[in-house]
N, C-alpha and C positions, 0 to 999 in steps of 0.2 A: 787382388781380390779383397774384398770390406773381409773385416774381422767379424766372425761370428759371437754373439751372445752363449754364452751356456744360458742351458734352459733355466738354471733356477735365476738367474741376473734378467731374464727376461719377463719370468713368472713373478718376481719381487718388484720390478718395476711396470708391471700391469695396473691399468687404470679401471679397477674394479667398483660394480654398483652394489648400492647396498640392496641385499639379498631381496629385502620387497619389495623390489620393481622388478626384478628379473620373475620373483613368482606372479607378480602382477601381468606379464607377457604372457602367463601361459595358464592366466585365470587362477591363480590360489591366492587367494583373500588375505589379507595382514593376519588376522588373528588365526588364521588354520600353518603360519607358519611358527615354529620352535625355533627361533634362534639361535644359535651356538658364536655368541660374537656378533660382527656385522657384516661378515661374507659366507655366513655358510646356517643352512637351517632344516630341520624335520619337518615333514610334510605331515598333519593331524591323517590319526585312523579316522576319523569324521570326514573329510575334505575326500578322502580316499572312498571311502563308500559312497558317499554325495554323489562322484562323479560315474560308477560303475557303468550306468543307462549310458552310457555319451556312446558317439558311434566309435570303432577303434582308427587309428593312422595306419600307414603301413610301418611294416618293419621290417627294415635292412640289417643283415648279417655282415660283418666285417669279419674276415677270415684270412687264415693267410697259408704259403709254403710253409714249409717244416723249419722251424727255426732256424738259423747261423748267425754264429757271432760275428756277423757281417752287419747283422741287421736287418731286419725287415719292416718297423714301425707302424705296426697294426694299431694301436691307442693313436698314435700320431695320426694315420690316416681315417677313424671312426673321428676324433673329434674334429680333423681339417673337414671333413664331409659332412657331418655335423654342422659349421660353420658355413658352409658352401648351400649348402642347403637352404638354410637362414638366407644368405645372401642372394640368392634366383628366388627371393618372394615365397618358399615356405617357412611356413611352423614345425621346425624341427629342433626336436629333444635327443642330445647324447646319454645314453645308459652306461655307463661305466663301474667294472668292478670297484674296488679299496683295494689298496694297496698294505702285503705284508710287513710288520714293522724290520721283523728280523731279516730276510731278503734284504730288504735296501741301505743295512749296516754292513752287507756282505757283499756280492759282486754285481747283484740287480739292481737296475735303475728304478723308478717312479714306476707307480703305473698311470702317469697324469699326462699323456702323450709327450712333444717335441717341440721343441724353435718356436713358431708362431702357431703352432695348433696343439695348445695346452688348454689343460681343464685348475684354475686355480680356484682357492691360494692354495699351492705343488706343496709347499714344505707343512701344511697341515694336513692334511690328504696323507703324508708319507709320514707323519709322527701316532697324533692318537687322536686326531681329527675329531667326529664327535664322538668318541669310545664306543665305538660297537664292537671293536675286537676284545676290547677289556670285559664287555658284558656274555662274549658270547665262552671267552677265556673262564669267566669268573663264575655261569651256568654250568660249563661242563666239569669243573672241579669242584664247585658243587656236590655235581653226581658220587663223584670221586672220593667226597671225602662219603658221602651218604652208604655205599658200598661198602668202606671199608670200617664204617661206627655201625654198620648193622652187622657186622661179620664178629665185629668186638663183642658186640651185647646179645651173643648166646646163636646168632644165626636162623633166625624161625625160619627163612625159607628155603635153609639148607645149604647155601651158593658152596658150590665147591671149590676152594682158594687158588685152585689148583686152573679153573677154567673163568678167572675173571674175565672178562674180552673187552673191560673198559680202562683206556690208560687217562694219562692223568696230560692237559698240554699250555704249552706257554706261546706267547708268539716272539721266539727268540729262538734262531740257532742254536741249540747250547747239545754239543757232539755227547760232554759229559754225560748228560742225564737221558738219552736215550734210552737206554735201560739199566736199572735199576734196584736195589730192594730194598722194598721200603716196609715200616711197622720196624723198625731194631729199637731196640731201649726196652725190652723185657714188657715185663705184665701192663704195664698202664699202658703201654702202643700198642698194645695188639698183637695178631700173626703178623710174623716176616713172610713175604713172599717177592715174588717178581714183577716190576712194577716198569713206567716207563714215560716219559713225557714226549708227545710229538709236537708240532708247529699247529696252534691255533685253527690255521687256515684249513688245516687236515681234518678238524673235528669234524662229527658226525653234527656234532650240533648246527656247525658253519651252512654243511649242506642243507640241513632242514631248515633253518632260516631263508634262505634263498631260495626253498623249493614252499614255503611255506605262504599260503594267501592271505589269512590274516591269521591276529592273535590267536585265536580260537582253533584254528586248524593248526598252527606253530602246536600248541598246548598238547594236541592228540596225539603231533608227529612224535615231538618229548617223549611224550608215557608211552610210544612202538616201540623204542630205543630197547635193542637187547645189552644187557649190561655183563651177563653172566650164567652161567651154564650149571645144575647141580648135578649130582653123580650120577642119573638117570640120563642127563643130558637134555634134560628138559629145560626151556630156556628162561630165565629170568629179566624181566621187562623193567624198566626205569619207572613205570606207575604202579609196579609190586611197591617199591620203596618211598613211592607218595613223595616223588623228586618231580614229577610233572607241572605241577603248580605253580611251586618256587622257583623255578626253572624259566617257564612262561614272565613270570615277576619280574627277574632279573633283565629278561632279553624287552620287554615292553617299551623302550623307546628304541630299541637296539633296530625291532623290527620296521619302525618308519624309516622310509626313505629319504638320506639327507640332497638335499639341492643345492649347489655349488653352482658355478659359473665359466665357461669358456674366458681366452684372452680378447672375444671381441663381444664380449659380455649377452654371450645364450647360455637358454638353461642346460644345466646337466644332471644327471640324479648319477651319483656315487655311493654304490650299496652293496653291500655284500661282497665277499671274496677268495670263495672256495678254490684251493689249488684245482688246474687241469690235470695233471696228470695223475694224481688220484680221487678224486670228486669230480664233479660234471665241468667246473672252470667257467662259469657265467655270473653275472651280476641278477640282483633277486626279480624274482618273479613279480613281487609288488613292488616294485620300483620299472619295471619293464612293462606290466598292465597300465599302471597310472599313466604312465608317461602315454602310451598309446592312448589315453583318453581323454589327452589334452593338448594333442601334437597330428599334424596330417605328415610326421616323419620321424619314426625311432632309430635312430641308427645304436645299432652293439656290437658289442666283440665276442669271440668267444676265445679262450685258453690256446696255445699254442698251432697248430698247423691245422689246416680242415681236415685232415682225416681224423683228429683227433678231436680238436676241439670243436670244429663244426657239426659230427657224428654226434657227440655229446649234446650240443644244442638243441639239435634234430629232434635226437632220438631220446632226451630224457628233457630236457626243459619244455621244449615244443610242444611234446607228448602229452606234457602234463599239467602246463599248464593252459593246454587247446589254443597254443599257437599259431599264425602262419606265413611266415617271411614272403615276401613279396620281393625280394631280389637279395641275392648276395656278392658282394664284392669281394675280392682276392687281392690280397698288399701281397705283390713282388716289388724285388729290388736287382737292378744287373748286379750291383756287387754278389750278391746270395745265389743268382746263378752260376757265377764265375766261380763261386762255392763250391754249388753242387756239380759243377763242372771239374773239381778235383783243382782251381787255384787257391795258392795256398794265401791267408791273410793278406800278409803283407805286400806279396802281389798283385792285389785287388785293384788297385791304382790304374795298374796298364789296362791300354786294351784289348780284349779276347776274344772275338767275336766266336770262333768255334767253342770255347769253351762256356760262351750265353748258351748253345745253341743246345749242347750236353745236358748242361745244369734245365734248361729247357722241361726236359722230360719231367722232371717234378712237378714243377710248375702241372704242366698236362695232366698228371694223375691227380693233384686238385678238384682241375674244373671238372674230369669226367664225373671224381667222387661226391662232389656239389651236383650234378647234375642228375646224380641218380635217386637224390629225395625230388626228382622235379623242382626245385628252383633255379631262376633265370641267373646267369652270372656276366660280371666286367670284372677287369681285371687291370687293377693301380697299380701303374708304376711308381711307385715313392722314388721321388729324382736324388739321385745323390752327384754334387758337383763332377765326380769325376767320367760321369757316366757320358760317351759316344753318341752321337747320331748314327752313326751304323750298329752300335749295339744295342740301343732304343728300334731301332728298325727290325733288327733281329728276333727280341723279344714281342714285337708286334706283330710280324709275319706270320710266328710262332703260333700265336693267340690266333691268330685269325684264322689259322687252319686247323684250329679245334672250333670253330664256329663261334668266335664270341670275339670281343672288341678289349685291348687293351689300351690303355691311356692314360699321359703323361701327367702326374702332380706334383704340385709345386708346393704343396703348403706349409711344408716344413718353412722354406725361407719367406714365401709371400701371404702367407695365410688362407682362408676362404677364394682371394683373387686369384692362387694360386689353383684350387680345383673347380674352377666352376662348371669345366667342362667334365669331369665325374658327377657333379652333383645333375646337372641335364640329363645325362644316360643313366644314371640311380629312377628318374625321376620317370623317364621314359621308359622303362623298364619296368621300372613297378603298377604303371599306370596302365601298361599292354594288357596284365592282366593274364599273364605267363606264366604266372606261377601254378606249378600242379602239385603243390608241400605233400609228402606222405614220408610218415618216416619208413624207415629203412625194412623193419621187419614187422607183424603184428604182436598184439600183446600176448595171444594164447599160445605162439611158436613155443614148444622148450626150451630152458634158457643154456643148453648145450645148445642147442642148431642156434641160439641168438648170440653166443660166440661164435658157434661156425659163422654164421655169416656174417658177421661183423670181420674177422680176418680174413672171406676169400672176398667180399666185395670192396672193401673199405682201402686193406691193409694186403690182400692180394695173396694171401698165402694159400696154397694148395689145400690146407685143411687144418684145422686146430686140433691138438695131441695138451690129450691129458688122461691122468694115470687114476686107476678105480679109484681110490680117497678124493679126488677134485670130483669125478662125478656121482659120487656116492652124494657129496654134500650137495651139490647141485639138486638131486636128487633128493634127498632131506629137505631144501627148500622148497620144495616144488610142495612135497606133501603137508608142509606146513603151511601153504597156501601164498607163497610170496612169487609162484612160476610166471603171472601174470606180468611181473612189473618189468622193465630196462633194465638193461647190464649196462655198468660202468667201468668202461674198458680204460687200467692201468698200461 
């Protein structure tokens, strides 16, 4: 068997264009691009409005089973599809989040896909690329410091120290500084109180960036920001503290879309990177519009498994920024079955065919839960070398008696050659004209019954339990007028 490449020996020695001809494929003029270097560049707020009137592409959802440290390669298969796509004669744009700095110092890999269906140049992408985490980082602490210099000089709006609800974040694991207390060193620092740093990607800001359409409406989302509560429990807003503006300042290149390039040099917009499991877990909304108005194919991801992550897309991205996916695709893997089939790691190697068949059932509760926003689904097999013809069989049987088509990719080891035949059934798929998109629940539902149903259709539990204080607050939101919006299910 040939020796494998690690991905970054293969991303280092990629034959990459310089970035204005890749934006030249897909109509952005030399001068509406910001360069960062000579592979990677922002897309002008100019170029961006310019192109709003165009008609939109479709958009493909790449989603997948519930993760296992087996693997599943959801980036890997959006950008091989991506690529595949390109190669059957369309115009198709990969949307891909950024990746966390602190994550990929720890046990997370990139999030620039695999093998031959990477999105470079990988090791700038995974450092500080064109600093949008730094700005989005240096925004909300910002706030942070504004909070705690208005608390110093006498307090006019009362914030009680006691009910701050804005903490302070870095994009760096650091266990230490989780919580806190900060203001010690007597009278010139201030109150001491409790204090706390999470992961960048966690910020409230991160989310509004990536839910935000442009600069203008970014600046609004800012000044909603509740920072703090005073002893009435009235709440205190980020544009009480006239932090809205300078805020907007700081993130104004943050929010253009940067443009990178695939290993067989197509566009990609790498934007935005809010965790899944606690934020919505997609890449920005103005990075996913443009693309769709310059491309007849967006292919994204969303954050961990479709009931999780694709819910999220659905139901808060979709939602809001009048989405409509035109087919979604599902990364399985037989290892990941073999998983959920209760093999352990290391025996993932052998063959199992009962234990595909197990692990199977996951798989199925996917496609049902994709199917019940009405969109059309396939479902990738990401080939991993040690995987069977009868467990590749298995797995397709499987698929086919939930009514939908699975099918074998290679892109990991072959690239685009390697999917071409996903990228025909994406194609055919989207173009039937099958898609019936609705998200899950409507806006006016209570946002109790928009958990209820989020856990019994999504997540399949018998009913959601929670205790008067969760619905009292619920209930508080409601009257302060925010009943309307999505829930983002941790």
């Amino acid at each position: 068997m040939a020796e494998f490449k690690t991905d970054i020996e293969i991303a280092r020695a990629a034959k990459k264009k310089p970035i204005q001809e890749i934006g030249a494929k897909i109509g952005i003029p030399y001068e509406h691009l910001l360069p960062y270097g000579h592979d990677k560049a922002k897309v002008s707020a100019e170029f961006i409005k310019s192109v709003k009137g165009n008609k939109d592409g479709k958009l493909i959802l790449v989603t997948a089973i519930n993760p296992t440290p087996a693997g599943e390669g959801k980036t890997t298969t959006t950008v091989g599809l991506g690529d595949g796509l390109n190669r059957i004669g369309k115009k198709a744009i990969v949307c891909i989040r950024e990746a966390s700095l602190g994550p990929n110092f720890g046990m997370k890999g990139g999030a620039a896909g695999g093998g031959l269906a990477q999105v470079v140049p990988m090791d700038d992408m995974n450092l500080h690329f064109t600093g949008d985490f730094h700005a989005i980082t240096t925004a909300h602490n910002l706030l942070s410091a504004l909070i705690d210099n208005h608390i110093y000089w006498g307090n006019e709006l009362g914030i009680d120290i006691r009910r701050v609800a804005w903490r302070r974040v870095m994009d760096m694991n650091d266990r230490a500084l989780r919580d806190i207390i900060c203001s010690l060193g007597g009278v010139a620092n201030g109150f001491p109180r409790e204090a706390g740093f999470d992961i960048t990607v966690a910020s409230e800001v991160m989310a509004i960036l990536c839910l935000a359409t442009d600069l203008k409406d970014l600046e609004k989302r800012l000044g909603d920001i509740i920072v703090a509560y005073r002893r009435d429990k009235s709440p205190v807003y980020a544009r009480d503290l006239k932090a809205d503006g300078a805020m907007a300042v700081l993130l104004k290149d943050a929010i253009q879309p940067n443009l990178v390039q695939t290993l067989e040099n197509n566009p990609a917009f790498v934007h935005g990177g809010p965790f899944a499991n606690i934020a919505h877990g997609c890449n920005s909304v103005v990075a996913t519009t443009t693309a769709l108005k310059l491309a007849d194919y967006v292919v994204t991801e969303a954050g961990f498994g479709a009931d999780l992550g694709a819910e999220k897309f659905f139901d808060i991205k979709c939602r809001k920024a009048g989405l409509k996916p035109a087919a979604a695709v599902i990364v399985a893997t037989v290892r990941a079955m073999k998983m959920n089939g209760g093999v352990k790691k290391e025996d993932l190697g052998k063959e199992n065919i009962e234990a595909v068949k197990k692990g199977c059932l996951n798989l199925g509760r996917h496609i049902e839960n994709v199917h019940q926003f009405g969109v059309p689904v396939v479902v990738a097999i990401n080939h991993f070398t040690t995987d069977t013809e009868a467990e590749i069989r298995a797995l397709k049987d499987f698929v086919a008696s939930m009514g939908a088509d699975a099918i074998l990719c290679k892109h990991w080891a072959q690239g685009s050659a390697g999917i071409e035949d996903l990228a025909h059934r994406v194609v055919k798929l989207a173009e039937s004209g099958a898609s019936q998109f609705s998200p899950l629940y409507p806006d006016e539902m209570p946002l109790f019954e928009k958990v209820n149903t989020i856990v019994k259709r999504i997540y399949r539990g018998d009913e959601a339990i929670a205790d008067k204080s969760i619905r009292d607050q619920l209930h508080a939101w409601e009257q302060a007028g925010y009943g309307n919006l999505p829930v983002c299910m941790a």
